[in-house]
C-alpha positions as CSV (number, residue, x, y, z in Angstrom):
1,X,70.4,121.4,86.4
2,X,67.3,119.2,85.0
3,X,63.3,120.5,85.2
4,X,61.5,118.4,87.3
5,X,63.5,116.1,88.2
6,X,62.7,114.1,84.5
7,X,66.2,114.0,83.7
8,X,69.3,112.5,85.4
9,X,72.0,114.0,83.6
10,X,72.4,117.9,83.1
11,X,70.7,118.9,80.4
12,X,72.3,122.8,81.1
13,X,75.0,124.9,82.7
14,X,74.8,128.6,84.1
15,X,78.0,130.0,82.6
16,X,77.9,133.4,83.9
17,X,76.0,136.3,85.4
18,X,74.3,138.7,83.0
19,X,72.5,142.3,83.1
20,X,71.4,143.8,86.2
21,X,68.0,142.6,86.1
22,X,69.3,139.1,87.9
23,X,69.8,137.3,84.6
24,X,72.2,134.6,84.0
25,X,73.7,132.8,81.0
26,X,72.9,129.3,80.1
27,X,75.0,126.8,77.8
28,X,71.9,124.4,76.5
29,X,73.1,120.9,76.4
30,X,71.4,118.8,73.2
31,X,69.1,117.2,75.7
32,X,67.3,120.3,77.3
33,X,63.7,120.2,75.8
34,X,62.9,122.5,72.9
35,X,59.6,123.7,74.5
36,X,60.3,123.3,78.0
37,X,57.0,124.2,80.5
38,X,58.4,127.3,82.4
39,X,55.6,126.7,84.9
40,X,58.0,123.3,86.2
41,X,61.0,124.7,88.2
42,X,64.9,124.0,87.2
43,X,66.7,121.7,89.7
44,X,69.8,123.4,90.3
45,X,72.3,121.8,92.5
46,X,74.1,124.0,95.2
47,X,76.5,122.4,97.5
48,X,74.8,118.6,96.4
49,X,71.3,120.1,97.2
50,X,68.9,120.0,94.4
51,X,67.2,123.7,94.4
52,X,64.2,124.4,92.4
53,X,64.1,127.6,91.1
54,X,60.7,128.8,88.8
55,X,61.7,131.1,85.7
56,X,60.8,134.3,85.7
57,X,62.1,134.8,82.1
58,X,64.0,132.8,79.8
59,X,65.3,133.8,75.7
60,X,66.6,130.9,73.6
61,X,70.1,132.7,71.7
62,X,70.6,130.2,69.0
63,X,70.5,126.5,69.8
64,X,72.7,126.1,72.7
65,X,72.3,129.7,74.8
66,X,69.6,131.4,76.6
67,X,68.7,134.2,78.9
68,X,67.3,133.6,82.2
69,X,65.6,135.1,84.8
70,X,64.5,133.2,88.1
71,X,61.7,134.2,90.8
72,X,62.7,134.6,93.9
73,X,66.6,135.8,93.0
């Protein structure tokens, strides 16, 4: 996944599903920005596609995890 297209290489991972609000679990590679514009979407690829998705929410935990919530999901 990459925002905007700005990055070729992953810069994160969903690792699992999480609550029951639609939230997921990211692992934060060292690349992924440290005040990334939540207004951009997240490129996610799906089957080779790239899908942008907008955040709805997202909660740093630590340095390498977050919450997330997308629009839409």
């Amino acid at each position: 996944m990459s925002l905007s297209g700005r990055y070729k290489e992953p810069i994160a991972k969903i690792s699992k599903i999480f609550g029951t609000k639609g939230e997921v679990a990211m692992r934060l590679y060292d690349v992924f920005p440290d005040n990334p514009n939540l207004e951009e979407p997240l490129f996610i690829d799906i089957d080779g596609l790239e899908v942008p998705l907008f955040f709805h929410a997202f909660v740093r935990k630590g340095n390498n995890k977050a919450i997330a919530r997308f629009d839409d999901i």
